[in-house]
OpenMM code with the backbone's topology and positions (N, CA, C; nanometers):
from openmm import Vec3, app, unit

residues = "UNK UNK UNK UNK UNK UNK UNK UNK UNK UNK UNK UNK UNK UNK UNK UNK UNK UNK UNK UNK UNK UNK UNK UNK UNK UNK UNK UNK UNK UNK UNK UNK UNK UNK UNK UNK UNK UNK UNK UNK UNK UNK UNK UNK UNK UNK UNK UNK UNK UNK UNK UNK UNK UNK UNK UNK UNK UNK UNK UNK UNK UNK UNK UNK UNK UNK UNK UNK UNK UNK UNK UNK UNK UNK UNK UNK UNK UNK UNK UNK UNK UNK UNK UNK UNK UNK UNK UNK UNK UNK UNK UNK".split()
positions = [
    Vec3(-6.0178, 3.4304, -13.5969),
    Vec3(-5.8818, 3.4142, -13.5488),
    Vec3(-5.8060, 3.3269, -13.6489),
    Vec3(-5.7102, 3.3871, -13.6893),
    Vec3(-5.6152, 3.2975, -13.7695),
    Vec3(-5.5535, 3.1668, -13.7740),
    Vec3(-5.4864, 3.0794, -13.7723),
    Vec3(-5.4296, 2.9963, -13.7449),
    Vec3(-5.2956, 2.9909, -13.7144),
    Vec3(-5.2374, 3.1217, -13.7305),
    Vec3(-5.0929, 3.1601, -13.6485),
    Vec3(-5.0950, 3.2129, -13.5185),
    Vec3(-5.1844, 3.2780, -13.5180),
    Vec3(-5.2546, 3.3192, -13.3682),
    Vec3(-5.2589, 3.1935, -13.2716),
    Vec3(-5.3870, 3.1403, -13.3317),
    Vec3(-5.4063, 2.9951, -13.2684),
    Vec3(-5.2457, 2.9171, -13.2052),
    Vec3(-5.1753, 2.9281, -13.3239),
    Vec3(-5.0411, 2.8454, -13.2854),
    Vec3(-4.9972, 2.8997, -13.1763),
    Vec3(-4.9682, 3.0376, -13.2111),
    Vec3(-4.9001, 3.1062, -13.0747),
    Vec3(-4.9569, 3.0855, -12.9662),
    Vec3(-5.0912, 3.1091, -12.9544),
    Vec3(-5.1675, 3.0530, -12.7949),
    Vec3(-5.1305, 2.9328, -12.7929),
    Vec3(-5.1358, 2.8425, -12.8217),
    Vec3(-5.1075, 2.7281, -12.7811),
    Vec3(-4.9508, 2.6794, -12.7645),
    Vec3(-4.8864, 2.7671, -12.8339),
    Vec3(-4.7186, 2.7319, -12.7884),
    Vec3(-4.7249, 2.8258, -12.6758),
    Vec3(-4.8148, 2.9078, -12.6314),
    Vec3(-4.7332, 2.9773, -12.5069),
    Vec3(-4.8163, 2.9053, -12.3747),
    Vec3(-4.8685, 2.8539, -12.4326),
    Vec3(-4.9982, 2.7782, -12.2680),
    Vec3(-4.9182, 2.6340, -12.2641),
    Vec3(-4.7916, 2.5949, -12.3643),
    Vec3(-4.7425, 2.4372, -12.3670),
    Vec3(-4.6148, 2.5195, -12.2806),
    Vec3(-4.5287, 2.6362, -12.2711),
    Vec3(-4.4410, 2.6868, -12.2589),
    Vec3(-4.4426, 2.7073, -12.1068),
    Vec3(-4.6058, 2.7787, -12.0798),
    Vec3(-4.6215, 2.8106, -11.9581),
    Vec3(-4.5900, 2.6670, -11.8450),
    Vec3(-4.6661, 2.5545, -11.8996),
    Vec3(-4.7075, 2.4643, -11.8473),
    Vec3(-4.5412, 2.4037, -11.7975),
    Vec3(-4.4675, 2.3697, -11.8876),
    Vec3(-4.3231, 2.3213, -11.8952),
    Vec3(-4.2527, 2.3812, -11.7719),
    Vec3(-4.2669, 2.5186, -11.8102),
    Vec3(-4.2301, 2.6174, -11.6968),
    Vec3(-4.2590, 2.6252, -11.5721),
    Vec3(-4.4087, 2.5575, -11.5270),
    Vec3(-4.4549, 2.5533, -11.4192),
    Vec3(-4.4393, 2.4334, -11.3413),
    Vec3(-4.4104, 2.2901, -11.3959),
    Vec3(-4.3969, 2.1569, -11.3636),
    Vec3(-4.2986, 2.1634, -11.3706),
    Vec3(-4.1565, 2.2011, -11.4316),
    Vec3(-3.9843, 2.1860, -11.4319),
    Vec3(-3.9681, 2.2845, -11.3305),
    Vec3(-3.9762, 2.3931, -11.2584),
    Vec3(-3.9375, 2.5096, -11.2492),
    Vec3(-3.9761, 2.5801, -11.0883),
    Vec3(-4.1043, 2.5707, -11.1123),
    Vec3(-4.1948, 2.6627, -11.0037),
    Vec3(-4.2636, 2.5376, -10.9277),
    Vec3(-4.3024, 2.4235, -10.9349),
    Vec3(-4.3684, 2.3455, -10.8679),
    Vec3(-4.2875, 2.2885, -10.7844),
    Vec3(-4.1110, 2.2431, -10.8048),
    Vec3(-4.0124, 2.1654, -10.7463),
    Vec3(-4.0143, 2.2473, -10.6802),
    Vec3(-4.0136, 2.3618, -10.6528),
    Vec3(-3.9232, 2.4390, -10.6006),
    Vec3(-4.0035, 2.4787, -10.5205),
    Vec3(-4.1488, 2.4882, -10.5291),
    Vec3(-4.2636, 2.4912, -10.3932),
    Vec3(-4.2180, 2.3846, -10.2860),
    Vec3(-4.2278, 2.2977, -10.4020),
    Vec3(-4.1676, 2.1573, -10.2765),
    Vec3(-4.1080, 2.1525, -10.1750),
    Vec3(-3.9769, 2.2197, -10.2170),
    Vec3(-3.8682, 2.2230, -10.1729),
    Vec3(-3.8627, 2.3037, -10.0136),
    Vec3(-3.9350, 2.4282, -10.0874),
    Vec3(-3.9510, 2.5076, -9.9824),
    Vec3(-4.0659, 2.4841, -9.8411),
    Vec3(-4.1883, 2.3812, -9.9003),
    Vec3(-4.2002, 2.3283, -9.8073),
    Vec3(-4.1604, 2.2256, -9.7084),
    Vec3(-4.1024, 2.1875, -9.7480),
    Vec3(-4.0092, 2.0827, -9.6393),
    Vec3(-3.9469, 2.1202, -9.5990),
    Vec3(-3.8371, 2.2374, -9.6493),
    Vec3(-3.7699, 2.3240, -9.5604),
    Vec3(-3.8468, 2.3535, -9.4302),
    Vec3(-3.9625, 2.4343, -9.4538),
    Vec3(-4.0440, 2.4830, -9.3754),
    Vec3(-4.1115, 2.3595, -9.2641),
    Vec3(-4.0607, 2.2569, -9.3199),
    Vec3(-4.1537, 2.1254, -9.1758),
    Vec3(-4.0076, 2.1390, -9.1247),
    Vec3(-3.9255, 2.1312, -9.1802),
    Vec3(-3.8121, 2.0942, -9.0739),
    Vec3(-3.7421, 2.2201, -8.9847),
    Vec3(-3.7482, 2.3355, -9.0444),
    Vec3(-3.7142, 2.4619, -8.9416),
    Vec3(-3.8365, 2.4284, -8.8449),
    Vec3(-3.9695, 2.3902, -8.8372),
    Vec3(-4.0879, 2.4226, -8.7212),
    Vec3(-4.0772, 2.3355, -8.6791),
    Vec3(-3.9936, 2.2213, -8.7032),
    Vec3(-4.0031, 2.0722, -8.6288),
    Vec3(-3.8224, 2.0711, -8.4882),
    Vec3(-3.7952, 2.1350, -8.5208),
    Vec3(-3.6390, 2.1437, -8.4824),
    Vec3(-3.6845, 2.1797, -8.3313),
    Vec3(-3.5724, 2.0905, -8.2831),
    Vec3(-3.5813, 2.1112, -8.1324),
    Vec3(-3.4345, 2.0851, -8.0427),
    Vec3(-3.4557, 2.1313, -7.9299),
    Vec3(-3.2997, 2.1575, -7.8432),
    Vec3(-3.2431, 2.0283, -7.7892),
    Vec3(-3.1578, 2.0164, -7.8712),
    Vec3(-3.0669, 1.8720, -7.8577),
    Vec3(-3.0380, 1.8369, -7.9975),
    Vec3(-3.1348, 1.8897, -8.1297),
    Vec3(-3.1179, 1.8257, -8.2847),
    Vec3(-2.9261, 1.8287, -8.2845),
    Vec3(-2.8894, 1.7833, -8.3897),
    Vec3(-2.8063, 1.7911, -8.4922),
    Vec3(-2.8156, 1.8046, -8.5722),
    Vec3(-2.7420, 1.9449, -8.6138),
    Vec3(-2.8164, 1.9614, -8.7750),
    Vec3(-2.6547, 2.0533, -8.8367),
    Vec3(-2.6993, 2.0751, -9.0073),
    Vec3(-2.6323, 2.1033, -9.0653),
    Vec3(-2.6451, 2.2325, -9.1405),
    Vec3(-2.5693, 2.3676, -9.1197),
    Vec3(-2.6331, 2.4613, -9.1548),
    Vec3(-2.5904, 2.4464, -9.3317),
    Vec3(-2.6870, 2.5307, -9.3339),
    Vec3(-2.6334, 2.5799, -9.5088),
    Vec3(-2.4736, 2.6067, -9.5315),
    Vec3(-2.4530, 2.6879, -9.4298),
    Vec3(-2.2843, 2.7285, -9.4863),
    Vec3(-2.1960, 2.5807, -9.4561),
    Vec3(-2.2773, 2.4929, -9.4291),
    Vec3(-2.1718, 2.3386, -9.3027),
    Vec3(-2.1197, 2.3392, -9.2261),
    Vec3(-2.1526, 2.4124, -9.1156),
    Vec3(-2.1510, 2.4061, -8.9924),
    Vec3(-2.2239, 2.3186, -8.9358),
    Vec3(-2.1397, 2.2182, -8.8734),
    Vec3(-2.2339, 2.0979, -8.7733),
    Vec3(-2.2508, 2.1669, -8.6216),
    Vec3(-2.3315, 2.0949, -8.5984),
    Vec3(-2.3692, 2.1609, -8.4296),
    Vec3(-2.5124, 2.0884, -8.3987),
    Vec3(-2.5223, 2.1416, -8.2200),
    Vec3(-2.6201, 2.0898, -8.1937),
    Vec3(-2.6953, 2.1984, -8.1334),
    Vec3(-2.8074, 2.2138, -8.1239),
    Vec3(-2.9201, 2.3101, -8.0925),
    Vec3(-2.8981, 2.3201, -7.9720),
    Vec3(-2.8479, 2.4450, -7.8939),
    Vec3(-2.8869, 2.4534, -7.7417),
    Vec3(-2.9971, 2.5715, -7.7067),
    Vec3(-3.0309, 2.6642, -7.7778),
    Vec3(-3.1488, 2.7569, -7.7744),
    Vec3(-3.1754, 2.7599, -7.8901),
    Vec3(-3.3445, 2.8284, -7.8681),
    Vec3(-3.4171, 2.8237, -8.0094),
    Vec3(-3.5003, 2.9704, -7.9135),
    Vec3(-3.5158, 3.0992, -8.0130),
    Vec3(-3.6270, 3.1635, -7.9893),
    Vec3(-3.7152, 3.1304, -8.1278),
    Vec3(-3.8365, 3.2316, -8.1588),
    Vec3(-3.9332, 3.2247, -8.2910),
    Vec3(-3.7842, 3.2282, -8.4122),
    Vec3(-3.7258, 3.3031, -8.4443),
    Vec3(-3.6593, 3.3251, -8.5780),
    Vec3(-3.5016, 3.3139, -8.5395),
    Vec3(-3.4519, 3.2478, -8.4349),
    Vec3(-3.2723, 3.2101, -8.4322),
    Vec3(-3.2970, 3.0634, -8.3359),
    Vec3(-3.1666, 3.0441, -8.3630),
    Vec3(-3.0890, 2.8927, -8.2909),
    Vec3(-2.9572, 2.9998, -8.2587),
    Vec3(-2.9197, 2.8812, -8.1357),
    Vec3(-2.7531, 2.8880, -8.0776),
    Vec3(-2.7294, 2.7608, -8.0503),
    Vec3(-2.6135, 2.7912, -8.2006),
    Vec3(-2.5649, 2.6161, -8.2056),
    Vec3(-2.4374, 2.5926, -8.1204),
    Vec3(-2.4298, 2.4833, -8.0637),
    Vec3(-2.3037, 2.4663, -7.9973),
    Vec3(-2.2215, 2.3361, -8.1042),
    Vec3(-2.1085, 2.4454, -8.1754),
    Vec3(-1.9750, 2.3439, -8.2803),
    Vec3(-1.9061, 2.2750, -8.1567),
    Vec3(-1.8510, 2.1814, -8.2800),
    Vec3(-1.7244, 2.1088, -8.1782),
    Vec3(-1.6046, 2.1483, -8.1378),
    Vec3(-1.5764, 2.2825, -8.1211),
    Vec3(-1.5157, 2.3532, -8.0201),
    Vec3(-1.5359, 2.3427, -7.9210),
    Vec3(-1.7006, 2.3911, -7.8442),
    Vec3(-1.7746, 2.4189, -7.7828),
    Vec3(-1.8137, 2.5904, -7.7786),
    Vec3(-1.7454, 2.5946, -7.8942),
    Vec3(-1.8022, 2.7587, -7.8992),
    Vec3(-1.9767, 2.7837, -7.9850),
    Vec3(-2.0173, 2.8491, -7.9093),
    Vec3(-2.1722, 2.9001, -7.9345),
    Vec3(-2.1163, 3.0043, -8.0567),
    Vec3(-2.2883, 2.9564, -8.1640),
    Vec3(-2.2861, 3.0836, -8.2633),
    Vec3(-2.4478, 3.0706, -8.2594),
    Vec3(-2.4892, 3.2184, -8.2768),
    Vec3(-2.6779, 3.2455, -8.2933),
    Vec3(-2.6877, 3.2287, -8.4593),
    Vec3(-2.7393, 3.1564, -8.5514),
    Vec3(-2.8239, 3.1897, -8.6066),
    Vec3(-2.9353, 3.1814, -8.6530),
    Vec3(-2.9937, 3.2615, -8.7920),
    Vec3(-3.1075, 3.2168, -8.8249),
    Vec3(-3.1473, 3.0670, -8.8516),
    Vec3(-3.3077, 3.0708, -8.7843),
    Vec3(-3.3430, 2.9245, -8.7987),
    Vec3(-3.3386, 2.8705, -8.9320),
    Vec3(-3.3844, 2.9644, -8.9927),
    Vec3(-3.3818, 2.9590, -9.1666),
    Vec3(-3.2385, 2.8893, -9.2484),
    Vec3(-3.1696, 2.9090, -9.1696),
    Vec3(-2.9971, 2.9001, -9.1957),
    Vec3(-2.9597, 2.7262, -9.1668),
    Vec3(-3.0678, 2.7093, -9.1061),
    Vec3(-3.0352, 2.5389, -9.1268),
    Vec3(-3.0651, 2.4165, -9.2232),
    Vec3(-3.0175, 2.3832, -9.3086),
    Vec3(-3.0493, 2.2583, -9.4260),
    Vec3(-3.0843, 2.1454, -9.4016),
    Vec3(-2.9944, 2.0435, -9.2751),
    Vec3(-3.0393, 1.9171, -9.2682),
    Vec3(-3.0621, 1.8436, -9.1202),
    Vec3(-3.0653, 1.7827, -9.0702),
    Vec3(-3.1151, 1.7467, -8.9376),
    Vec3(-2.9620, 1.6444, -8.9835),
    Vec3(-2.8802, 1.6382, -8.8544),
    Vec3(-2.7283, 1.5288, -8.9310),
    Vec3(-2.8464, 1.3710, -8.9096),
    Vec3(-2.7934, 1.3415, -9.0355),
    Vec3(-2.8045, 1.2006, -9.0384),
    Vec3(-2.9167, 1.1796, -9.1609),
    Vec3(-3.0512, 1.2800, -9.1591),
    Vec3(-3.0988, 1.2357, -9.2417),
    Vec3(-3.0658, 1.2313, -9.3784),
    Vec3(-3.1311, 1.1731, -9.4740),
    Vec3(-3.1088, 1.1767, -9.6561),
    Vec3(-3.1518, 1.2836, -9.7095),
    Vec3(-3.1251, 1.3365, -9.8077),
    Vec3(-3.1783, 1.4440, -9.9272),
    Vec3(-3.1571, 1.3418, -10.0465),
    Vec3(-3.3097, 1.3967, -10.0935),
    Vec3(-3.2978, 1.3489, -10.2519),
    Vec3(-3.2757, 1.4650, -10.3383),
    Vec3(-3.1733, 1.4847, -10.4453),
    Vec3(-3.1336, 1.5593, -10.4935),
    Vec3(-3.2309, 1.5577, -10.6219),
] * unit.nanometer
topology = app.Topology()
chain = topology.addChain("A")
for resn in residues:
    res = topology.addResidue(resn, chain)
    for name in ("N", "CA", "C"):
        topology.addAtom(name, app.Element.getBySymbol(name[0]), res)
């Protein structure tokens, strides 16, 4: 095996690696905590959807919420569709 060869394996296993710790590992993260806090949510939360809609949880089936806004008008959606519990922090 050559020694340009060699280089190339080894710039693409330093490339991969970069790629996998900046990129693909945060972003596992991310998605798991998402995932504690949609299975942790319960009827009474306050929370904040993705689009920013505040509201508070008055039903939950397996895969929707019906949030009640400060109207008092009800909207169903996906549980998935919620970002923050109001009040807590995100680290960006």
């Amino acid at each position: 095996m050559d020694p340009n060869s060699l280089m190339l394996i080894v710039f693409l296993v330093l490339m991969f690696g970069m790629f996998y710790f900046l990129i693909i590992r945060p972003q596992r993260k991310r998605q798991q905590e998402h995932q504690a806090l949609v299975s942790s949510l319960k009827i009474g939360d306050k929370v904040i959807t993705i689009g920013g809609i505040y509201g508070s949880i008055e039903s939950m089936t397996d895969d929707s919420i019906v949030l009640k806004i400060e109207s008092g008008a009800m909207i169903r959606m996906s549980r998935s569709s919620i970002a923050f519990r109001e009040g807590e922090t995100t680290q960006a």
